[in-house]
ZADO-1210 file (C-alpha; in nm, 4 decimals, padded with zeros to 6 digits):
<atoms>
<atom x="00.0000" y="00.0000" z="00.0000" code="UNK" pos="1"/>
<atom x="00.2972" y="00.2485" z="00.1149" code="UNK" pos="2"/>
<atom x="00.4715" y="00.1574" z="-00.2144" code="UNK" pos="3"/>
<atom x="00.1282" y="00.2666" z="-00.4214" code="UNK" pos="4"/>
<atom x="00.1411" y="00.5629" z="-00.2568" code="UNK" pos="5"/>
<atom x="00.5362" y="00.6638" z="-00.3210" code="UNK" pos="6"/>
<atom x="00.4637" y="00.5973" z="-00.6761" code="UNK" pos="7"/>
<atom x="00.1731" y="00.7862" z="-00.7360" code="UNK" pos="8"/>
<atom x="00.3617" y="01.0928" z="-00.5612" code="UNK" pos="9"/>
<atom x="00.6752" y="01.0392" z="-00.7644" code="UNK" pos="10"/>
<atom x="00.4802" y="01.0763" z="-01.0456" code="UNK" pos="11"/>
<atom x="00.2437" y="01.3434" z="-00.9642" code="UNK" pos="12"/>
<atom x="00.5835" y="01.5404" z="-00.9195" code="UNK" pos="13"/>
<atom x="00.7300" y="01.4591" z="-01.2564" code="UNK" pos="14"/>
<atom x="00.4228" y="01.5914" z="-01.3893" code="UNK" pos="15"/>
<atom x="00.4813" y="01.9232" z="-01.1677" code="UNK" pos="16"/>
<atom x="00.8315" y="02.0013" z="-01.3286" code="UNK" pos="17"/>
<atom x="00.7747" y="01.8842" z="-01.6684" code="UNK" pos="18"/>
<atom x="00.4916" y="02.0852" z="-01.7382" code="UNK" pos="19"/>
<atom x="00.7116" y="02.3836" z="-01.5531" code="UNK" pos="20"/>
<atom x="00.9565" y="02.3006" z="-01.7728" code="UNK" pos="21"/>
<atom x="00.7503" y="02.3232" z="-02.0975" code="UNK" pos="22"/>
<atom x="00.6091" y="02.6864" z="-01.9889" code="UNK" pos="23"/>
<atom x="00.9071" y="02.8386" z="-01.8943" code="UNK" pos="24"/>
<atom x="00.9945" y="02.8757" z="-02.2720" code="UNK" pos="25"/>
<atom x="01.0779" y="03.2343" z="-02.3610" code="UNK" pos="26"/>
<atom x="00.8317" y="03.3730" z="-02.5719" code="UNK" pos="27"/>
<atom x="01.0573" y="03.5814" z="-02.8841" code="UNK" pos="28"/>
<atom x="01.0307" y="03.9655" z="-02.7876" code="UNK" pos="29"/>
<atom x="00.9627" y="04.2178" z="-03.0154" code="UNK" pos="30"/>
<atom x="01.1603" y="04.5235" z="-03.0293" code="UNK" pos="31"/>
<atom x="01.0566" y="04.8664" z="-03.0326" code="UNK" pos="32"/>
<atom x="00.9849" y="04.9440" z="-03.3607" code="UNK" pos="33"/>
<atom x="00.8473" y="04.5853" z="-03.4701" code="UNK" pos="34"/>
<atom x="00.5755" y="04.6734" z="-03.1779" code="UNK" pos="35"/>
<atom x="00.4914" y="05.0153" z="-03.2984" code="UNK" pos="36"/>
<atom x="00.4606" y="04.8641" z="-03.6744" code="UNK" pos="37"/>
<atom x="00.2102" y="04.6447" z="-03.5247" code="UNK" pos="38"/>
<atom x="00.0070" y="04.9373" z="-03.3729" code="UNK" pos="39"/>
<atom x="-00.0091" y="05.1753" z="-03.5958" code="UNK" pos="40"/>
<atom x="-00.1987" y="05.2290" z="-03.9144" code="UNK" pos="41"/>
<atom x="-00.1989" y="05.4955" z="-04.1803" code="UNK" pos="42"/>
<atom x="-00.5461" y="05.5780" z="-04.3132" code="UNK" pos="43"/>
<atom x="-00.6069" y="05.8107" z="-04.6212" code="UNK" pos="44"/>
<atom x="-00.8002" y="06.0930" z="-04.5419" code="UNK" pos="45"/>
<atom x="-00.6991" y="06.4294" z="-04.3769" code="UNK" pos="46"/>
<atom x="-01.0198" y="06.4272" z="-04.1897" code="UNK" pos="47"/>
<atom x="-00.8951" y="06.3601" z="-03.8718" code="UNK" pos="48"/>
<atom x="-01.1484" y="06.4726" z="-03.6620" code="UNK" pos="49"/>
<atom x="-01.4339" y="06.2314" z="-03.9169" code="UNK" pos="50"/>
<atom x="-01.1053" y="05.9181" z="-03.8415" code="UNK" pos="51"/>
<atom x="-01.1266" y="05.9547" z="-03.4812" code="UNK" pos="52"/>
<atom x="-01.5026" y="05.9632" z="-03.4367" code="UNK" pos="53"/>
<atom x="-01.5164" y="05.6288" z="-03.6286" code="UNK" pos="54"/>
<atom x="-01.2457" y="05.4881" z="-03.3882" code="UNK" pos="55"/>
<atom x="-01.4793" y="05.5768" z="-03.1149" code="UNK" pos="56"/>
<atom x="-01.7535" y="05.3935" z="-03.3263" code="UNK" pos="57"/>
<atom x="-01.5329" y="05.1014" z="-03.3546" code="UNK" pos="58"/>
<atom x="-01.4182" y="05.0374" z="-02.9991" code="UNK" pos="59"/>
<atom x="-01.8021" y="05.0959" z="-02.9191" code="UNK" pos="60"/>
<atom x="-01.8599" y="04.8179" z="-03.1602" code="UNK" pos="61"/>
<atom x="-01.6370" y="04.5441" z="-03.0182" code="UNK" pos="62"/>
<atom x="-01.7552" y="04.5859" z="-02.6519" code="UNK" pos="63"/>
<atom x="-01.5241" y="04.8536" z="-02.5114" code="UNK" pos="64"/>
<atom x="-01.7281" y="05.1518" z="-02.3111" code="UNK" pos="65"/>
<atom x="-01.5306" y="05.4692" z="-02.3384" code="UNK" pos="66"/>
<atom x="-01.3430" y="05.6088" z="-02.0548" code="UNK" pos="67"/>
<atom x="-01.1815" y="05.9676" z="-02.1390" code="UNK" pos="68"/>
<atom x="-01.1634" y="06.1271" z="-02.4776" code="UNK" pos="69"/>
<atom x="-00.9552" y="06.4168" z="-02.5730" code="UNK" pos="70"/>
<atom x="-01.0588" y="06.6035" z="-02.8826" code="UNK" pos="71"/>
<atom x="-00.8005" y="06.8624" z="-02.9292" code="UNK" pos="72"/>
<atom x="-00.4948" y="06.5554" z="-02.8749" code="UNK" pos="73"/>
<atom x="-00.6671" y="06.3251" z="-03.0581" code="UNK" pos="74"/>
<atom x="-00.6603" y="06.0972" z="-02.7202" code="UNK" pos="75"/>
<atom x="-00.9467" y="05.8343" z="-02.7106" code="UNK" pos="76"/>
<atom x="-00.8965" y="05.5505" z="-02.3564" code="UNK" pos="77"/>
<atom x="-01.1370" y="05.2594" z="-02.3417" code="UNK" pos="78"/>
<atom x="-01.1666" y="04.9467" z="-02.1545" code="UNK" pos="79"/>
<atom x="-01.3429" y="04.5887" z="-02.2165" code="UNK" pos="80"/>
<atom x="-01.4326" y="04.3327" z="-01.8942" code="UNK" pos="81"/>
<atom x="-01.5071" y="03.9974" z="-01.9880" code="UNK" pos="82"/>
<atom x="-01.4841" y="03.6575" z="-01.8198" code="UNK" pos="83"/>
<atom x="-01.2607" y="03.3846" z="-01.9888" code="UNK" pos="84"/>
<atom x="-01.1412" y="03.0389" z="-01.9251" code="UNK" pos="85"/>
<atom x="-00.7474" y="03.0931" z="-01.8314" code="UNK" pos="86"/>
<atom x="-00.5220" y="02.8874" z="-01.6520" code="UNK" pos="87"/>
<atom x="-00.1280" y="02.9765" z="-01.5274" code="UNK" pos="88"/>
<atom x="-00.0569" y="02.5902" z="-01.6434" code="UNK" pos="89"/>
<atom x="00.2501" y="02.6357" z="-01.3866" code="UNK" pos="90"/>
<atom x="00.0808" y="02.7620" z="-01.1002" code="UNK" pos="91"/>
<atom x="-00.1556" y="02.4776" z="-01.1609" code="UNK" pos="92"/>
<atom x="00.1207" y="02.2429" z="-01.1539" code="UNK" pos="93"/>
<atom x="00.2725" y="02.3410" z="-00.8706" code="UNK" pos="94"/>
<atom x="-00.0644" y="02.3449" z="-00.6333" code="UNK" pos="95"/>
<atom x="-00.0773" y="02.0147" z="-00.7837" code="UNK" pos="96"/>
<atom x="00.2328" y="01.9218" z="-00.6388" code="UNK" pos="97"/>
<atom x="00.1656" y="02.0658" z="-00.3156" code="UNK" pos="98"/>
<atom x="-00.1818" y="01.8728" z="-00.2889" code="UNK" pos="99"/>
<atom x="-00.0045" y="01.5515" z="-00.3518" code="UNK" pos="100"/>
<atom x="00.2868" y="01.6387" z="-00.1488" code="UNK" pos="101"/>
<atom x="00.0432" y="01.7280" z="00.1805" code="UNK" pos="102"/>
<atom x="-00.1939" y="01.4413" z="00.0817" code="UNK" pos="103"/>
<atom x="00.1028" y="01.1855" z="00.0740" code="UNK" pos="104"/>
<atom x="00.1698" y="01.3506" z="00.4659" code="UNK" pos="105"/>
<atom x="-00.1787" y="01.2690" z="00.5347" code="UNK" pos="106"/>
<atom x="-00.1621" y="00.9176" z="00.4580" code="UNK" pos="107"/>
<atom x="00.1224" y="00.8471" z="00.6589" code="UNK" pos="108"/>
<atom x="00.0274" y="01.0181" z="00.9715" code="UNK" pos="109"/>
<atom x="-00.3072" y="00.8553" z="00.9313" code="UNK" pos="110"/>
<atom x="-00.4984" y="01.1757" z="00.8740" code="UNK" pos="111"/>
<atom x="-00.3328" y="01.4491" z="01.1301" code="UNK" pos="112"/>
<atom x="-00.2322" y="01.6797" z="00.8939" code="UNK" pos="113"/>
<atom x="-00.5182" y="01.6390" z="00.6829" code="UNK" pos="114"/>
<atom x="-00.6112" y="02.0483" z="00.7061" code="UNK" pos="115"/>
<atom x="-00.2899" y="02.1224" z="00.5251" code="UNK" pos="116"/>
<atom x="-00.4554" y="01.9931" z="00.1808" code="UNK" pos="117"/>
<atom x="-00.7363" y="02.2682" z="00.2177" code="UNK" pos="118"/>
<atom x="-00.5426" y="02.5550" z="00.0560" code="UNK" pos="119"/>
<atom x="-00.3874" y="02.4028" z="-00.2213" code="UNK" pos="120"/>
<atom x="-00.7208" y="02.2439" z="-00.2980" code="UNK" pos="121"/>
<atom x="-00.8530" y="02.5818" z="-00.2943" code="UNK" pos="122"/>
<atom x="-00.6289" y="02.7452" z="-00.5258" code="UNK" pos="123"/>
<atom x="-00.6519" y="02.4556" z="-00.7699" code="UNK" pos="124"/>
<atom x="-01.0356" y="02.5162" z="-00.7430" code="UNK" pos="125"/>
<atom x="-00.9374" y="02.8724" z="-00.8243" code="UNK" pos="126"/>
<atom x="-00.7243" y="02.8533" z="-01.0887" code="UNK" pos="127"/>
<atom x="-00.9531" y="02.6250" z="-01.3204" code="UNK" pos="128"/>
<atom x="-01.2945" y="02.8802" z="-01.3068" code="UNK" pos="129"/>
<atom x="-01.2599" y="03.1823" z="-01.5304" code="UNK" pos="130"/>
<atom x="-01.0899" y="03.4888" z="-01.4817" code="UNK" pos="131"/>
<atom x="-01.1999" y="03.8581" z="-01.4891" code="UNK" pos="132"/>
<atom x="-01.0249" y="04.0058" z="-01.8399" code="UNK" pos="133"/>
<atom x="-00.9828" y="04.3683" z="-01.8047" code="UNK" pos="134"/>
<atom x="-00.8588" y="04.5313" z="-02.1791" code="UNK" pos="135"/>
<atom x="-00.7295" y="04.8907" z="-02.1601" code="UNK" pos="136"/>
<atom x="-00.6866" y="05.0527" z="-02.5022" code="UNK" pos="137"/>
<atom x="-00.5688" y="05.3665" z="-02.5901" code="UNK" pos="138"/>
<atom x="-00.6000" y="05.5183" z="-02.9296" code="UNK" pos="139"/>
<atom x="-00.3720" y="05.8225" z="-03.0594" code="UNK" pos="140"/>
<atom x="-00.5422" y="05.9771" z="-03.3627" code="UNK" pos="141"/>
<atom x="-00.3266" y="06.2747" z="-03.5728" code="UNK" pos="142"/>
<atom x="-00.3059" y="06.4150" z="-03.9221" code="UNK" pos="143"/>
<atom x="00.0144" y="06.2717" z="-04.1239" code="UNK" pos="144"/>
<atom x="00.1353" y="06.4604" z="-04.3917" code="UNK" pos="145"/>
<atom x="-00.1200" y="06.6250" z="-04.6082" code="UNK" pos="146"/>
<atom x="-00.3518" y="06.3774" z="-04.7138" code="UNK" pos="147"/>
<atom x="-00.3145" y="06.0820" z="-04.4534" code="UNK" pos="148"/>
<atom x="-00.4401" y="06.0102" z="-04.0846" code="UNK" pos="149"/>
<atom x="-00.2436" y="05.8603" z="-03.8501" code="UNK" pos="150"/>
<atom x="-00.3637" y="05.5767" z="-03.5799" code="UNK" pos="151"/>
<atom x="-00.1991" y="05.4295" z="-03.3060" code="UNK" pos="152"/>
<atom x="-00.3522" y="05.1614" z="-03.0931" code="UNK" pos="153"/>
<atom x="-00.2387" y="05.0078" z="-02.7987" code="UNK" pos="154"/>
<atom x="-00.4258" y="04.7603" z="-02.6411" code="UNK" pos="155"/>
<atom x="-00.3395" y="04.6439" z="-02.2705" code="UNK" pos="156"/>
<atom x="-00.4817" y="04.2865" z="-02.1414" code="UNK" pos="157"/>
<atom x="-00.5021" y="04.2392" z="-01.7322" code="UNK" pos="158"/>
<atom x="-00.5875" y="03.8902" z="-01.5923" code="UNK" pos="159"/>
<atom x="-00.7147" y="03.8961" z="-01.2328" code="UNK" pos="160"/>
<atom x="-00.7643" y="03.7223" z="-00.9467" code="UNK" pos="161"/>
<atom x="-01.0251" y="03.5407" z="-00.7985" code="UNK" pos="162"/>
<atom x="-01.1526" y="03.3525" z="-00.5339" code="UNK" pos="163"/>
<atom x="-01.3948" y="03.0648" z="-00.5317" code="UNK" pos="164"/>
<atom x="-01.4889" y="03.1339" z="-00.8833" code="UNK" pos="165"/>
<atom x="-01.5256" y="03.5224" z="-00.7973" code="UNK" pos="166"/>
<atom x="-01.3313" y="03.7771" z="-00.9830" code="UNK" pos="167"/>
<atom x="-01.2251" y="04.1231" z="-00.7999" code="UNK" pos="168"/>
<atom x="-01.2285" y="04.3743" z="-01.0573" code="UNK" pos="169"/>
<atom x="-01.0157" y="04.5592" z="-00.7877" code="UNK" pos="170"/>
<atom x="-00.7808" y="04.2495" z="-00.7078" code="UNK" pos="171"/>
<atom x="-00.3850" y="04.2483" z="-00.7984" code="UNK" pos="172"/>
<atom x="-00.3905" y="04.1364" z="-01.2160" code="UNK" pos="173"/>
<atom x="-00.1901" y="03.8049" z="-01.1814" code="UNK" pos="174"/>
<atom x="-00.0831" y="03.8821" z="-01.5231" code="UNK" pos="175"/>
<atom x="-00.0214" y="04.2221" z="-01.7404" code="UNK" pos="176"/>
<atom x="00.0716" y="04.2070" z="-02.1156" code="UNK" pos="177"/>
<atom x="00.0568" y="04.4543" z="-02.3893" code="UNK" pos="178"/>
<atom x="-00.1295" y="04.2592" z="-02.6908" code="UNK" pos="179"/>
<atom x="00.0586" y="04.2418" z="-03.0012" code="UNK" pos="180"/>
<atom x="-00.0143" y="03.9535" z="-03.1702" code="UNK" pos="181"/>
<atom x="-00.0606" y="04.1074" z="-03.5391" code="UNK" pos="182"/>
<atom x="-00.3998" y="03.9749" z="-03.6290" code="UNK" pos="183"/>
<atom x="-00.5716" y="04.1267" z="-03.2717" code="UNK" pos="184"/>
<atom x="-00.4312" y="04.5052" z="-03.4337" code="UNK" pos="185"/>
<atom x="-00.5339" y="04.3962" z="-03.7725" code="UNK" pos="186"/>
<atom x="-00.9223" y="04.3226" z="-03.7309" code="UNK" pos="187"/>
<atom x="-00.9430" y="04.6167" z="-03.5267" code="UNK" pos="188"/>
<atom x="-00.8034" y="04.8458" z="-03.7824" code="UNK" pos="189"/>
<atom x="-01.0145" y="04.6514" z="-04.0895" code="UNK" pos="190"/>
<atom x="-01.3062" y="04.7365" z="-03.8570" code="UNK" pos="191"/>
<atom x="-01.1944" y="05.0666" z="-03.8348" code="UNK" pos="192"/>
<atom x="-01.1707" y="05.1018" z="-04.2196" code="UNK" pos="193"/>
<atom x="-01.4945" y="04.9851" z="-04.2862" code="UNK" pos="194"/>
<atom x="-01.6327" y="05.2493" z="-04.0376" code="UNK" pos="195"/>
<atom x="-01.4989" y="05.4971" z="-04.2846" code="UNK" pos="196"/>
<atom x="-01.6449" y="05.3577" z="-04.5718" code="UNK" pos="197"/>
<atom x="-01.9989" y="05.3682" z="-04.3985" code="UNK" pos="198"/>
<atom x="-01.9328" y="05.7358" z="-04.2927" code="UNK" pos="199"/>
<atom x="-01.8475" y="05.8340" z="-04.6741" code="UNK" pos="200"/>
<atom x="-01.4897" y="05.9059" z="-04.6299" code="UNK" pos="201"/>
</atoms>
């Protein structure tokens, strides 16, 4: 029985460190002016003012509720909260381990330390409901050159905590990234174009 145990634990902790292994991989980082490539857009028009209200039209359009806009800088802020299924596969792993490790403890002092499982158990429970998304954009809109329009986007994803399945729109993010995979940038800004087209431009 002790052996079934040791062997189930050795393997639960294999499991721990190979998936931290797999997710440690660096991710390739994008330099500065690969990133500002990726958010920025050259429309062509002069109308700047006519660009910016159809950027307003646009975030309205894919669930963001405007926060602060700034007509004379051509400023527009806006923010998106929705719920989504996301899991730290690490952090997972290593409550994992920690459940096995205090469950193994359990079993050999014939259910003393029992208690010690609860917060691991917890977190685990945690980690696999969804997550509060909070996206922060901000949108730059100026004139370029004579004839053009110039529009920067940069959009800003927060993941945050919760507890027992409840999110904290106030809680710590457990993870901040700026979003710059290509095709997020490039819908937006086809959006964005056809919002011009509608308005005649």
């Amino acid at each position: 029985m002790m052996k079934k145990f040791v062997t189930i634990f050795l393997t639960l902790i294999f499991f721990a460190f190979s998936t931290n292994c797999v997710f440690a991989k660096r991710v390739k980082s994008l330099s500065q002016l690969e990133r500002r490539e990726i958010e920025t857009h050259f429309f062509d028009t002069s109308d700047t003012p006519r660009v910016m209200k159809a950027a307003i039209n646009t975030l309205q359009d894919s669930g963001f509720v405007i926060q602060e806009i700034e007509p004379e800088l051509g400023y527009i802020r806006a923010q998106k909260t929705y719920k989504k299924r996301f899991i730290n596969k690490a952090r997972l792993a290593g409550q994992s381990f920690m459940l096995a490790l205090y469950t193994t403890m359990t079993v050999f002092s014939y259910g003393s330390t029992a208690y010690y499982m609860t917060d691991p158990a917890r977190k685990i429970s945690n980690e696999v409901h969804d997550k509060t998304i909070v996206v922060d954009s901000n949108v730059n809109v100026e004139p370029f050159g004579k004839n053009k329009t110039k529009v920067r986007l940069v959009f800003v994803q927060k993941v945050l905590l919760n507890a027992d399945g409840y999110s904290y729109v106030k809680a710590a993010p457990t993870r901040v990234l700026r979003v710059y995979q290509p095709q997020v940038y490039q819908e937006f800004f086809a959006q964005l174009d056809k919002s011009l087209f509608y308005e005649g431009i």
